[in-house]
C-alpha positions as CSV (number, residue, x, y, z in Angstrom):
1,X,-8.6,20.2,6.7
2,X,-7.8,18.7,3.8
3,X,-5.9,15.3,3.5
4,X,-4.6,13.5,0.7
5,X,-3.1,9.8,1.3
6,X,-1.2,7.7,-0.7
7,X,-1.7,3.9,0.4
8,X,-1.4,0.5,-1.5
9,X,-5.2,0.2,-1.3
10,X,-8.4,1.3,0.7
11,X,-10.8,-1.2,-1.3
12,X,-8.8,-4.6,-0.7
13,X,-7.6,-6.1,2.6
14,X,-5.9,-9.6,0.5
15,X,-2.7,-9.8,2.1
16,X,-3.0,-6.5,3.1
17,X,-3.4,-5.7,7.1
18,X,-2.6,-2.0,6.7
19,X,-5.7,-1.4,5.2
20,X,-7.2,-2.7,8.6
21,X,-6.2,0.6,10.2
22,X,-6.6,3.1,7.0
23,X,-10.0,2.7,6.8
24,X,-10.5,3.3,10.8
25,X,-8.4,6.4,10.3
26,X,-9.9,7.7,7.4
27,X,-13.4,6.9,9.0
28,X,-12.1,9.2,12.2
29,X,-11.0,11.6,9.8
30,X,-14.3,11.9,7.9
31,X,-16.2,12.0,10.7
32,X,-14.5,14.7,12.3
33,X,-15.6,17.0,9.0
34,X,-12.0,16.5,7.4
35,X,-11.8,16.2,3.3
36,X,-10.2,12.9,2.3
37,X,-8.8,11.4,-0.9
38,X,-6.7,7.6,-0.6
39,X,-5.1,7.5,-4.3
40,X,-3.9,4.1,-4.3
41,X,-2.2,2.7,-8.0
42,X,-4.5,0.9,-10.3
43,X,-2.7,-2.2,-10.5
44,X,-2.3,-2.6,-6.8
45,X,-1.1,-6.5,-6.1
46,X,-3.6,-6.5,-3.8
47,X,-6.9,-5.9,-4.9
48,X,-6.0,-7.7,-8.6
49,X,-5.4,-10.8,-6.4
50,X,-9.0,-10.3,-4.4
51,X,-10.8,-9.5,-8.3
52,X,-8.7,-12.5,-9.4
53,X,-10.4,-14.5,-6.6
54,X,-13.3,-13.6,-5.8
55,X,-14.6,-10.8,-8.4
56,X,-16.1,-7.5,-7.8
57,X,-18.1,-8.8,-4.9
58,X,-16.0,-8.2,-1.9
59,X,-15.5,-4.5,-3.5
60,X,-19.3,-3.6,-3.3
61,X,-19.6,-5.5,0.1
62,X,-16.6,-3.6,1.7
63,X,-18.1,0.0,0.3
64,X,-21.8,-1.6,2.0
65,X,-19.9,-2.0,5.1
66,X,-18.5,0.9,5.6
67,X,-20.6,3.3,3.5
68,X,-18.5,6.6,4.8
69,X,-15.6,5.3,2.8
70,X,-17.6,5.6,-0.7
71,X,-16.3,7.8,-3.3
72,X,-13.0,8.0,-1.0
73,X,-10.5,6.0,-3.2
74,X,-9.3,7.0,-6.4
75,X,-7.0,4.9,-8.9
76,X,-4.3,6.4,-10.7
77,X,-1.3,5.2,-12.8
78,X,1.7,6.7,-11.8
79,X,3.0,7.6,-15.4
80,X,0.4,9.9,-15.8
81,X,-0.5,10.9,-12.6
82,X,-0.9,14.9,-12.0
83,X,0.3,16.1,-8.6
84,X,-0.6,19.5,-9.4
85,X,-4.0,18.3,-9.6
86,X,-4.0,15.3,-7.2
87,X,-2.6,17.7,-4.3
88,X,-3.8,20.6,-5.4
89,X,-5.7,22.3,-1.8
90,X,-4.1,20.1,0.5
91,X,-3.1,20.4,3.9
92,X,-2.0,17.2,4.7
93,X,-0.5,14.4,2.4
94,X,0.8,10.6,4.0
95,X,2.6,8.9,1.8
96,X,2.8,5.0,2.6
97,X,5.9,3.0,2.3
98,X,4.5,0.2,0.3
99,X,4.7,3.2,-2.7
100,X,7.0,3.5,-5.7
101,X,10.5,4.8,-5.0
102,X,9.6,7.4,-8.2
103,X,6.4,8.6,-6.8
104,X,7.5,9.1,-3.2
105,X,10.7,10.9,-5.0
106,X,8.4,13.1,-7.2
107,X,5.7,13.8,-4.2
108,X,8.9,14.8,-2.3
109,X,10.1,17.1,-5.1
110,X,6.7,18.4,-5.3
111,X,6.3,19.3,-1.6
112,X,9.4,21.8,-1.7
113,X,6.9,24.3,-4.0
114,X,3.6,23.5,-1.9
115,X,2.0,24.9,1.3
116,X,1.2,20.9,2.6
117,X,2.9,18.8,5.2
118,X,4.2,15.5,4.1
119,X,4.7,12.4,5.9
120,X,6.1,9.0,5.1
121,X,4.7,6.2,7.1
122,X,6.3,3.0,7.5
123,X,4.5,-0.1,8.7
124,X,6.7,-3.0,8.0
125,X,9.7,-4.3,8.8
126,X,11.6,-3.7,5.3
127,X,13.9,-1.7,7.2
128,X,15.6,-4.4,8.8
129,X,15.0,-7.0,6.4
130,X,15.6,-5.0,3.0
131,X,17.6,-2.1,4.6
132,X,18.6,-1.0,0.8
133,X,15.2,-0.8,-0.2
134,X,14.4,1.4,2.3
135,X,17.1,3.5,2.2
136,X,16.7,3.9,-1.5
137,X,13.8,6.3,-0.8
138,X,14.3,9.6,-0.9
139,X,12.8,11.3,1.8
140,X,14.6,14.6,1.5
141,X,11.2,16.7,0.7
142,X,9.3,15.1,3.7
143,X,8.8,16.9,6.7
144,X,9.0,12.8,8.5
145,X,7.9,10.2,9.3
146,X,4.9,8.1,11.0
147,X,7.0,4.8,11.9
148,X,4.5,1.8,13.8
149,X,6.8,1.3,16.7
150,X,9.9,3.6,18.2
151,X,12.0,1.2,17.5
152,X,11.5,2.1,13.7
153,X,11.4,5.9,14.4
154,X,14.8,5.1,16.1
155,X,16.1,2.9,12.7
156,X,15.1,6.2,10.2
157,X,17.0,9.1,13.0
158,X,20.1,6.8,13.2
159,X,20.3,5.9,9.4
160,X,20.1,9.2,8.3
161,X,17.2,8.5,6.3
162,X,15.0,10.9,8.1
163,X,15.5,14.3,10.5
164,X,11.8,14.3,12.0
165,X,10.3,10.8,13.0
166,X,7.0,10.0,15.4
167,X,5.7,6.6,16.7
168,X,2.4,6.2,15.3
169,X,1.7,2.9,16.4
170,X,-1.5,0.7,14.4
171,X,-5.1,0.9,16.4
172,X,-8.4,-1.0,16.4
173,X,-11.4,0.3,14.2
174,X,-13.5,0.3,17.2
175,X,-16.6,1.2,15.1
176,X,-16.1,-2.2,13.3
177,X,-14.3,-4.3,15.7
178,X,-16.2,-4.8,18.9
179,X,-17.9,-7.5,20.1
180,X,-20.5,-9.2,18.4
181,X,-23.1,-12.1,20.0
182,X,-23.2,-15.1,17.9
183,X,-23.2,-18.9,18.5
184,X,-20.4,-21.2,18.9
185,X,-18.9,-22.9,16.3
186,X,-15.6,-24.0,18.1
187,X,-12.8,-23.9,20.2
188,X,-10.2,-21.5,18.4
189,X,-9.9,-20.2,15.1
190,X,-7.1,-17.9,13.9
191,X,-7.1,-15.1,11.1
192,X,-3.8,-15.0,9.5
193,X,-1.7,-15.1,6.5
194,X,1.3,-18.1,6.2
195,X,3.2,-15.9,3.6
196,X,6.8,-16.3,2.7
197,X,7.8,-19.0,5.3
198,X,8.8,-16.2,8.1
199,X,7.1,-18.0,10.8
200,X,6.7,-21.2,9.9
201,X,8.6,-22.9,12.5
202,X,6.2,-21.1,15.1
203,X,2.8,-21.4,13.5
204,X,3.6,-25.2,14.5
205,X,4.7,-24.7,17.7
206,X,2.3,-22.1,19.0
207,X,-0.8,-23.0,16.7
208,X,-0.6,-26.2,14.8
209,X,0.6,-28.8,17.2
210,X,-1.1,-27.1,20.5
211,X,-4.4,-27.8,18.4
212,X,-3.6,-31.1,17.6
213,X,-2.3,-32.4,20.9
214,X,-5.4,-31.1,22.5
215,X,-7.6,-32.0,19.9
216,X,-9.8,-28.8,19.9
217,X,-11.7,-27.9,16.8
218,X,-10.3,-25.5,15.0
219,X,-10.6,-23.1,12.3
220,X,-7.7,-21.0,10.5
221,X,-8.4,-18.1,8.1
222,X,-6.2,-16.3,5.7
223,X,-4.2,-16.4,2.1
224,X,-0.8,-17.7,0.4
225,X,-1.4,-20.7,1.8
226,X,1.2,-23.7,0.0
227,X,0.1,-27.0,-0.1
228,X,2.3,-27.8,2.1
229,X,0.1,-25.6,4.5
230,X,-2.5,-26.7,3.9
231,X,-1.4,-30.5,4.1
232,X,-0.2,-29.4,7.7
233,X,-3.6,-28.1,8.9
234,X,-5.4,-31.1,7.4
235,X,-3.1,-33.4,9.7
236,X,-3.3,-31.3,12.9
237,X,-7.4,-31.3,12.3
238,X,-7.6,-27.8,11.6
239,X,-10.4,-26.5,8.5
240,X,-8.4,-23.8,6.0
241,X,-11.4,-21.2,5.9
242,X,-9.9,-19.5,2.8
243,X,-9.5,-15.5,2.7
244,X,-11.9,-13.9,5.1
245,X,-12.7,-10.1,4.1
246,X,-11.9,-7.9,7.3
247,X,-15.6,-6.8,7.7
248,X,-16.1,-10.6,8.0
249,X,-13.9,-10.6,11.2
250,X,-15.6,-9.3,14.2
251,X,-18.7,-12.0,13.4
252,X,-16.3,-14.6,13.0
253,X,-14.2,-14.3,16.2
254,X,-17.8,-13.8,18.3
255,X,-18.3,-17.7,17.2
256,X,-14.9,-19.4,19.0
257,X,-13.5,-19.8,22.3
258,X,-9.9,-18.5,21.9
259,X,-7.6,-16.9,19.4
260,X,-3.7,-16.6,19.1
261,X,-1.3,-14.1,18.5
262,X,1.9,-15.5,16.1
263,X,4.3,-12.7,15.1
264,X,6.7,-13.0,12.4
265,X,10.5,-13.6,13.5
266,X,11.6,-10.2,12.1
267,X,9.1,-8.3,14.4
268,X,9.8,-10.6,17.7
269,X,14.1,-10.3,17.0
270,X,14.4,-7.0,15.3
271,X,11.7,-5.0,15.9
272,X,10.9,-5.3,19.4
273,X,7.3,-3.4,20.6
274,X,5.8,-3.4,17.5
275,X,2.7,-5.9,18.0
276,X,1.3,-5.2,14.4
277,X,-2.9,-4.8,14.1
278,X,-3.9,-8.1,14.9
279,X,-3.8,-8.0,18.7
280,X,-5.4,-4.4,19.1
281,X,-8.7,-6.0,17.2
282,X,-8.9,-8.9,18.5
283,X,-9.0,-7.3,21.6
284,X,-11.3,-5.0,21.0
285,X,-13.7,-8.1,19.7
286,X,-13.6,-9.3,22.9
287,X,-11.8,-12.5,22.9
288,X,-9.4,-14.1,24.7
289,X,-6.2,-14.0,23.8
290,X,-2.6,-16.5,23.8
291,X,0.7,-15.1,22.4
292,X,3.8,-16.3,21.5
293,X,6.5,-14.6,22.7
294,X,7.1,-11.0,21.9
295,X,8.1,-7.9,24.0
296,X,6.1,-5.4,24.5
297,X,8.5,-3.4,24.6
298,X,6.2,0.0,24.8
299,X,4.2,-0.6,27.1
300,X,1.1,-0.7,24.9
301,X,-0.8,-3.7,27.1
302,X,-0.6,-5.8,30.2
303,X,0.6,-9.2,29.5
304,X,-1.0,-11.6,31.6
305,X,-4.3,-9.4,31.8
306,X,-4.8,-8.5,28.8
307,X,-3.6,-11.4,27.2
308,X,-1.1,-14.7,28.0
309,X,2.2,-15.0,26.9
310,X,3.4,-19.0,25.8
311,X,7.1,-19.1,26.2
312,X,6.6,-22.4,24.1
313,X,4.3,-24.7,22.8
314,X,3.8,-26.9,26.0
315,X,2.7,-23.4,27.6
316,X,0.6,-22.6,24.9
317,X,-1.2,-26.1,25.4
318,X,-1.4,-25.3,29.2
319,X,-2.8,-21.6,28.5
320,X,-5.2,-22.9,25.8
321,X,-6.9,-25.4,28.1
322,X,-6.9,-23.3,30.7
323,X,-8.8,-20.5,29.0
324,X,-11.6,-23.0,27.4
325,X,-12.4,-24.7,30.4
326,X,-12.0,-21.7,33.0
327,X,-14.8,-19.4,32.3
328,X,-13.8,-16.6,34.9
329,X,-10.3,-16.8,33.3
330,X,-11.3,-15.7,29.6
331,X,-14.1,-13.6,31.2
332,X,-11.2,-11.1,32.6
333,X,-9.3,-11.3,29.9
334,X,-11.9,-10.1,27.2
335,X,-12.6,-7.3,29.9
336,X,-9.0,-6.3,30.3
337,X,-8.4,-6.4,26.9
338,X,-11.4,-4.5,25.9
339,X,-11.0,-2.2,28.2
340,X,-7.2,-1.2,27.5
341,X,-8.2,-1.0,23.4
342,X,-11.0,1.7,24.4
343,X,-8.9,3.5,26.7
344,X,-5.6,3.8,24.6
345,X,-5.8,2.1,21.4
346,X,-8.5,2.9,18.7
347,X,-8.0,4.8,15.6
348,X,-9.9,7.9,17.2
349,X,-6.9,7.4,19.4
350,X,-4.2,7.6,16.6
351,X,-6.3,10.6,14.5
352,X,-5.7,12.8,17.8
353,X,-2.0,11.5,18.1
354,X,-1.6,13.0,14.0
355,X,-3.4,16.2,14.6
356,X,-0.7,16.8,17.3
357,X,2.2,15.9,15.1
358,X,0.6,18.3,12.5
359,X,-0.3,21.0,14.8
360,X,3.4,20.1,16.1
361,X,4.0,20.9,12.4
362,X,2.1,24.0,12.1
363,X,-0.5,22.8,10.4
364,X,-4.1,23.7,11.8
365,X,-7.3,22.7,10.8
366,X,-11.1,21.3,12.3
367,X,-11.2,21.3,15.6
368,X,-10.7,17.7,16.9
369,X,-13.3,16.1,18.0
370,X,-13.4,13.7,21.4
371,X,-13.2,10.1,20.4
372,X,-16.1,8.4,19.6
373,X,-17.7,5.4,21.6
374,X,-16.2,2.2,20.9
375,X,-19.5,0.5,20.6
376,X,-22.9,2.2,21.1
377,X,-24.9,-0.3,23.2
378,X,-27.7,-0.7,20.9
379,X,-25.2,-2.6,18.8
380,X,-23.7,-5.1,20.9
381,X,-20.8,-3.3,22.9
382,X,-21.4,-5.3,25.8
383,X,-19.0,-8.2,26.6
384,X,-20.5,-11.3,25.7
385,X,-21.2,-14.1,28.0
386,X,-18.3,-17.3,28.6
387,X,-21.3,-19.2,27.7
388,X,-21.3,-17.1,24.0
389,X,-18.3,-18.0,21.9
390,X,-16.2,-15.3,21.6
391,X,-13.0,-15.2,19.9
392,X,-7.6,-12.7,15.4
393,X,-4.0,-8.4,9.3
């Protein structure tokens, strides 16, 4: 089968999580003999930022890392852009929601005169935050939509802006993220981005003053970071470890005790379920794991076993000590953890969740293979020891 997908950018993760879960479902894809193309606009905010940073490096290190992925991505510029061309053969064609309103109009338009099935596929929560941005896309050529929690599928069937929507919730990269052996460097770190202020307030309660008040040593990884950030961090004892590419990741969390989930306030009061692709790898690294509140509103884990929920920042002090001094205690939660991500949750997962939505489409194609192992055992895939720090998109 032949897919063509239309995403912000394959080739840089800065301040980009989605592309987390792209390149584990373009990797399922590929390995399962499909033909892939991920067209993503030249002057994509997201990989000028990472050239503007840190160079070509990080470009050539991601392609080493994931050497499948080479000669996937190709840049265009949507003025001159040929669909004719650029869809021409398809079977399948995603079209992310992070895309121009023109293109997604004109793929649309293009669609009615094609053979392929189109999907949109929304992974943010634009559509209760900028409603009229969202609703500004024309979707009327689409045959639906891929929305990462029901929640959202719900938002696009009652607004109108779609007829067909699935939940296709985000996954681990399983043949990346599993857990590594290193030694231990600390007590927690964090991989995150501070952003545009949406979870300020709780990156204090749940992360910054837990850390201080129980004086752990602690790392924190990620961009857009104000001074006034990083002035916070510096007082609360916490190093700022800059961007961290997500090949970088798995390595990173096998050298710390603990890690914590922090959603933003749109996802834990509007968008209920949706727990975004941080948890499901660091999961599937294999170490434990603190929340602050959100619902799980799916169903998609066990809270308490596969990770602990802080109702507020005393708790998450309480939870925090109790995992680094309670080595039976984080030993079943990697476990749990783990062991949910391989059953349920990995982008081989998701690929077998889209063939049935196309096939649900009438779209057929290679035969789909069984998921793949999470993590072959020559490479590491079994649980490291409490002794071996373990522990963030």
């Amino acid at each position: 089968m032949t897919f063509a997908l239309f995403y912000h950018s394959l080739l840089s993760d800065w301040n980009h999580g989605n592309a987390h879960f792209l390149r584990g479902v373009v990797s399922e894809l590929v390995a399962r003999g499909h033909d892939v193309t991920v067209w993503e606009p030249e002057d994509a905010w997201s990989l000028q930022n990472l050239r503007a940073e840190h160079g070509e490096g990080p470009v050539e290190a991601f392609l080493d890392a994931y050497p499948q992925l080479r000669g996937i991505s190709r840049s265009y510029d949507p003025a001159t852009l040929d669909l004719d061309e650029a869809l021409g053969g398809a079977d399948a064609v995603v079209v992310h929601e992070w895309s121009d309103h023109d293109l997604v109009a004109r793929v649309g338009r293009h669609r009615r005169g094609a053979g392929y099935r189109l999907l949109f596929h929304d992974t943010h929560h634009r559509a209760v935050t900028e409603p009229e941005t969202m609703g500004a896309y024309d979707l009327s050529g689409f045959d639906g939509v891929l929305a990462f929690g029901d929640v959202l599928r719900r938002l696009y069937l009652d607004r109108g802006w779609a007829e067909r929507a699935w939940t296709w919730h985000e996954a681990a990269d399983t043949r990346f993220f599993y857990p590594r052996e290193a030694e231990r460097e600390g007590d927690l770190v964090w991989v995150g981005n501070w952003g545009d202020e949406e979870r300020t307030a709780e990156l204090h309660e749940f992360l910054l003053d837990p850390v201080e008040a129980l004086g752990l040593s602690a790392r924190v990884h990620g961009v857009r970071y104000p001074e006034h950030a990083r002035a916070a961090l510096a007082a609360a004892g916490i190093e700022y470890g800059g961007w961290l590419p997500s090949a970088d990741v798995p390595r990173t969390l096998a050298q710390f005790g603990v890690t914590v989930h922090v959603p933003r306030r749109p996802y834990v009061e509007a968008l209920p379920g949706i727990p975004t692709i941080r948890p499901f790898e660091t999961l599937a690294c294999g170490i434990p794991l603190v929340c602050s509140p959100w619902d799980d509103a799916e169903g998609l884990f066990t809270p308490g076993e596969d990770f602990l929920i802080a109702r507020d920042g005393a708790e998450m002090q309480r939870h925090l000590r109790d995992v680094l001094h309670d080595p039976s205690l984080a030993a079943s939660l990697r476990a749990h953890g783990l062991a949910t991500i391989r059953a349920r949750h990995t982008c081989a997962h998701r690929v077998d969740e889209l063939d049935a939505i196309l096939a649900e489409l009438g779209v057929g194609g290679v035969e789909p293979a069984a998921p793949k192992p999470a993590a072959p055992p020559e490479r590491g895939g079994a649980i490291s020891s409490p002794q071996s720090p373990i522990p963030s998109p």
